[in-house]
C-alpha positions as CSV (number, residue, x, y, z in Angstrom):
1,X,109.7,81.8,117.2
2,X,106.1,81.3,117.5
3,X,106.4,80.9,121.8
4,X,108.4,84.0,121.7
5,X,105.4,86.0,119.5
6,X,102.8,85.0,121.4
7,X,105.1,85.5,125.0
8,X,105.5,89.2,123.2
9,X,101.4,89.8,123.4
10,X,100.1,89.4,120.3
11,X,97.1,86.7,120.3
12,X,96.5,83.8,119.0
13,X,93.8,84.8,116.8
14,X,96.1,87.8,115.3
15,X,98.5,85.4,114.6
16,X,96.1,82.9,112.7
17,X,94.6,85.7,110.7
18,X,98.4,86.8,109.7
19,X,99.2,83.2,108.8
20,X,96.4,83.0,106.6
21,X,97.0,86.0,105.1
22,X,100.7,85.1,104.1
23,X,99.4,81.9,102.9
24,X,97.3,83.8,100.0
25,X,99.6,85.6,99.0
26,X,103.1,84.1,99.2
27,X,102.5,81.4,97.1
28,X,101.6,83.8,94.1
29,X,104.7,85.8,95.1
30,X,107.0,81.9,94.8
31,X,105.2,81.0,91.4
32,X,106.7,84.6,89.9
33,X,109.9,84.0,91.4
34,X,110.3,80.7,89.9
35,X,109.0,81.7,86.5
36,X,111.1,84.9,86.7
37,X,114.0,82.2,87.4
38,X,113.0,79.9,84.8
39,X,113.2,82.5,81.8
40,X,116.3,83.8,83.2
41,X,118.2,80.6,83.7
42,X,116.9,78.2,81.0
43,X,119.0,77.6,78.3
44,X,118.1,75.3,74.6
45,X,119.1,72.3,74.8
46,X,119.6,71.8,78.6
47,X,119.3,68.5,80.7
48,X,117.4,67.7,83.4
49,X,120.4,67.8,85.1
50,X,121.7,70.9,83.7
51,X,118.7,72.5,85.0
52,X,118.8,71.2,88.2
53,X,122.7,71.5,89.3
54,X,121.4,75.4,87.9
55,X,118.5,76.1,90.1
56,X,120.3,75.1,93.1
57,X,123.4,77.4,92.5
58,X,121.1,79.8,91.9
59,X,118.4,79.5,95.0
60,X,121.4,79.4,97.4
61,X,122.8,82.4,96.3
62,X,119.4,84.1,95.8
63,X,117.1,82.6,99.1
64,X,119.0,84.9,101.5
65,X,119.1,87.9,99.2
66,X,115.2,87.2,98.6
67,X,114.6,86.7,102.3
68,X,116.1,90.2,103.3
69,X,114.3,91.7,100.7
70,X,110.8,90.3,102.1
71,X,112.1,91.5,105.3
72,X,112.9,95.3,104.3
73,X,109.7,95.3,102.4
74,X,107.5,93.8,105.1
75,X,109.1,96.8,107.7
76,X,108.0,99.4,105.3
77,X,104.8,98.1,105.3
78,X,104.8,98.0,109.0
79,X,105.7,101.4,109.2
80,X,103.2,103.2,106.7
81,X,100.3,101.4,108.6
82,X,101.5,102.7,111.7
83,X,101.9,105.9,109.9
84,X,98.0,105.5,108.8
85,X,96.5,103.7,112.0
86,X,94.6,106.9,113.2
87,X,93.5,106.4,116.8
88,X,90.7,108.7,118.3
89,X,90.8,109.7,122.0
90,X,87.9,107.2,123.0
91,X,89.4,104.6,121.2
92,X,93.3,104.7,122.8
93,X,90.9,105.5,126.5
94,X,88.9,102.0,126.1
95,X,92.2,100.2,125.1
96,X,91.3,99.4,121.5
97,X,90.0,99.8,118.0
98,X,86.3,99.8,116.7
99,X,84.9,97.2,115.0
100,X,84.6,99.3,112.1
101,X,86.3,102.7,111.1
102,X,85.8,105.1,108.1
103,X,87.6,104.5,104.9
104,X,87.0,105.4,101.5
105,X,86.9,102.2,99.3
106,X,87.0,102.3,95.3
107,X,87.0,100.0,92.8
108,X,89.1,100.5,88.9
109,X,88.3,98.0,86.1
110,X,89.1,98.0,82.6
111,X,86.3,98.0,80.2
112,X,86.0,95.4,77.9
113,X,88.7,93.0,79.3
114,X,86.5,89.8,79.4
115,X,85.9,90.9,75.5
116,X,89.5,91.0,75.0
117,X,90.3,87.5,76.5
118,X,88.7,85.6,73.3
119,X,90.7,87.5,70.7
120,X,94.4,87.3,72.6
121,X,96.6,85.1,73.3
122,X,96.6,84.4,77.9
123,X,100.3,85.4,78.0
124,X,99.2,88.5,76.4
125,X,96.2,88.9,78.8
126,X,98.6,88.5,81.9
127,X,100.9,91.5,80.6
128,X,97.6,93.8,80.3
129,X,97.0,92.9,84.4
130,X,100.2,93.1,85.4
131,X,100.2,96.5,83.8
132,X,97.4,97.6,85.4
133,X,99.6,96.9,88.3
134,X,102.7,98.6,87.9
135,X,100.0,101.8,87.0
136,X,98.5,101.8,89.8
137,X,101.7,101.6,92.2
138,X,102.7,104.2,90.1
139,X,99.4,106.4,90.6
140,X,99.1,106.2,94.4
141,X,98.7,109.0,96.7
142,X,99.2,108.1,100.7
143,X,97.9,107.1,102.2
144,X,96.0,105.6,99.9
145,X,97.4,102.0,99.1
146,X,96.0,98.5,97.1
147,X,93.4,95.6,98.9
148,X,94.0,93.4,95.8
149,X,94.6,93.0,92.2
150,X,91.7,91.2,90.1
151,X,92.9,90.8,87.3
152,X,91.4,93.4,85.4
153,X,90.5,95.4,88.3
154,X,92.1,96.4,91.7
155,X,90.4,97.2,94.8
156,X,91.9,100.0,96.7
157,X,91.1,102.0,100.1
158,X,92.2,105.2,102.5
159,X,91.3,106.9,105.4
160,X,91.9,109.8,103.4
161,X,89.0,110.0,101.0
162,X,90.4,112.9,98.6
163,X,93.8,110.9,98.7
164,X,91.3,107.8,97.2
165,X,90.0,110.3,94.5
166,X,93.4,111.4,93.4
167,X,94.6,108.4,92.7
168,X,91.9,107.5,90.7
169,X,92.1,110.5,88.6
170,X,95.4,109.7,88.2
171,X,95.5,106.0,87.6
172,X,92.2,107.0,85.0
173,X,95.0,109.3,83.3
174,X,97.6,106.8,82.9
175,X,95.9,104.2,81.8
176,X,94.6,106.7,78.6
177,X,97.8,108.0,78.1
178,X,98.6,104.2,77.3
179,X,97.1,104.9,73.8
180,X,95.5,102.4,73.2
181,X,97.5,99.6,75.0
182,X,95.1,99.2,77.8
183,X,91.0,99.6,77.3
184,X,90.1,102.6,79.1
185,X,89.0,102.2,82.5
186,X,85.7,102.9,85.1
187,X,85.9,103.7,88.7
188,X,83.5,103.8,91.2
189,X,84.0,104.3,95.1
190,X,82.0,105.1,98.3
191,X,83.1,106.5,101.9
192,X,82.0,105.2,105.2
193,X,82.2,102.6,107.6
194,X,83.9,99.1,107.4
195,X,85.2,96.4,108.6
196,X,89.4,95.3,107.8
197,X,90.0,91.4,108.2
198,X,92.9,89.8,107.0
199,X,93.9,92.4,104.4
200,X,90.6,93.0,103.1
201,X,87.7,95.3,103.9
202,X,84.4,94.0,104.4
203,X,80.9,95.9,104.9
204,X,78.1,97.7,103.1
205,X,81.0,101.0,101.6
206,X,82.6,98.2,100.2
207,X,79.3,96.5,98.3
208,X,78.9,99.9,97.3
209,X,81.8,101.5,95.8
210,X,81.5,97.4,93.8
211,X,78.4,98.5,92.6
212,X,79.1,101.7,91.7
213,X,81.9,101.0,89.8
214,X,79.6,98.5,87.8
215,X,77.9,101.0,86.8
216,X,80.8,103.8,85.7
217,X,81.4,104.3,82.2
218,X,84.3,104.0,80.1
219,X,86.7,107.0,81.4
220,X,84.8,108.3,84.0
221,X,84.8,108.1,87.9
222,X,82.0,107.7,90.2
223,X,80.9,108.4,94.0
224,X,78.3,108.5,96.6
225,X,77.1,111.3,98.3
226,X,79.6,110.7,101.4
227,X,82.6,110.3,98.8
228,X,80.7,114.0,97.5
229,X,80.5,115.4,100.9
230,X,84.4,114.8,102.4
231,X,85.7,116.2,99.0
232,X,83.9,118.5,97.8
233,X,86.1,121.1,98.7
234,X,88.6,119.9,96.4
235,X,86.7,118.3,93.8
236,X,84.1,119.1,91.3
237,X,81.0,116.6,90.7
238,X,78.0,116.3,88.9
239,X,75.4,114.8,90.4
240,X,72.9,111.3,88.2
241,X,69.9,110.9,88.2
242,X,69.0,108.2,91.4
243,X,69.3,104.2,90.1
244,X,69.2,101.4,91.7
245,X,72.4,99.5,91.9
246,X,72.4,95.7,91.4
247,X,72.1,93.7,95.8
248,X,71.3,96.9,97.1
249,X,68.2,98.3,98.7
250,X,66.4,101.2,97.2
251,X,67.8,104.2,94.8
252,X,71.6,105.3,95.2
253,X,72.6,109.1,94.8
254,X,75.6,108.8,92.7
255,X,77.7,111.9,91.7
256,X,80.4,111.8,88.5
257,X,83.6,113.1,88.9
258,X,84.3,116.2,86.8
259,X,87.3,117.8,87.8
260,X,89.6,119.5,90.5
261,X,88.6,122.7,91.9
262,X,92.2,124.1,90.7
263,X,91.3,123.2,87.2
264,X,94.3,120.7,87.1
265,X,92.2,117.9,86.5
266,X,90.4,115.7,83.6
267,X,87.1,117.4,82.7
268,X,84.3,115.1,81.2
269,X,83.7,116.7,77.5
270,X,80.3,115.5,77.7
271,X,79.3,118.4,80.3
């Protein structure tokens, strides 16, 4: 399979960065399986054996299921990252893609989660993240899409920067409506150029929309001046007084989010 890949085209290099890409993440995605499999399928007062003759009934009914499943969801994938793989005219006429491309990059924490580790219990901890999680899948607007989950934040980008600061106001909405459930949570994200390697986006707009979202409050959802700039027809913001943000050189222009121009969205009571 691997001669026939690289007989297809696709180099060597490509294929080491994809393998080491699958190899983050696919062991987190066989440690949920197996837990999901061992609160299904554990019963009191089992055997070793019991459990065993069990969990191999089970993976060979489940493997091929779970395999074609993987499959269908990595051709989705595929297809919505062709859908969002924007080539210009230079780039398709010199037979490749920049080094770097522009892509709004933001950053969603909850406040006060460290806090909340020492008072509950980890299993307890684990349900607030993976909350976070299914809110944020839920609070997406293409073709703006997750880097990564950690833990109490998750890093996301798009090419699209209003499609960025909708889903922020929206994953910022559901995370209050929780009432309670989940602390409330800060944004912070910048626009401009970067670097994607193996999943991940690297470069000084991703530093940025980092520090920036250090820096939010409770509720509230910050941006620089290029985040500003390509959506300020759609957006309302309020531009802070300049500060300097922790790694980075001299005073940032930061702007806080108030509101959508239609009126539709969250308005800061403060203003």
């Amino acid at each position: 399979m691997l001669a026939r890949v690289i007989e297809a085209g696709i180099p060597a290099d490509g294929l080491i960065e994809a393998a080491r890409i699958s190899g983050q993440w696919l062991p987190a995605l066989a440690q949920a399986v197996v837990r999901m499999a061992g609160e299904t399928f554990l019963h009191p007062g089992d055997t070793e054996l019991d459990v065993a003759r069990r969990y191999r009934a089970v993976a060979e009914e489940l493997r091929p299921l779970l395999g074609g499943m993987l499959d269908n969801h990595l051709t989705q994938h595929l297809r919505q990252a062709i859908r969002s793989e924007v080539l210009s005219h230079a780039q398709v006429a010199a037979g490749g893609v920049g080094a770097t491309e522009p892509v709004a990059i933001g950053f969603a924490d909850l406040s006060g989660f460290t806090r909340m580790g020492a008072r509950i219990p980890a299993d307890e901890l684990g349900r607030v993240a993976s909350r976070l999680a299914t809110l944020t899948g839920e609070s997406l607007v293409a073709p703006a899409r997750p880097v990564k989950y950690l833990g109490d934040a998750v890093m996301l980008e798009s090419p699209d920067p209003a499609a960025l600061v909708e889903t922020l106001i929206r994953l910022t909405a559901a995370v209050d409506a929780e009432d309670g459930e989940l602390p409330p949570l800060h944004a912070g994200a910048a626009h401009g150029p970067a670097v994607s390697r193996a999943g991940d986006w690297f470069g000084h707009t991703v530093n940025l929309a980092s520090r920036i979202a250090d820096v939010a409050r409770a509720g509230t959802v910050l941006g620089d001046i290029q985040l500003k700039q390509a959506t300020d027809g759609a957006y309302l913001w309020t531009r802070l007084p300049r500060r300097h943000l922790h790694g980075l050189p001299g005073r940032v222009e930061l702007y806080r989010l108030r509101a959508r121009r239609d009126g539709q969205g969250p308005r800061d009571p403060r203003l």
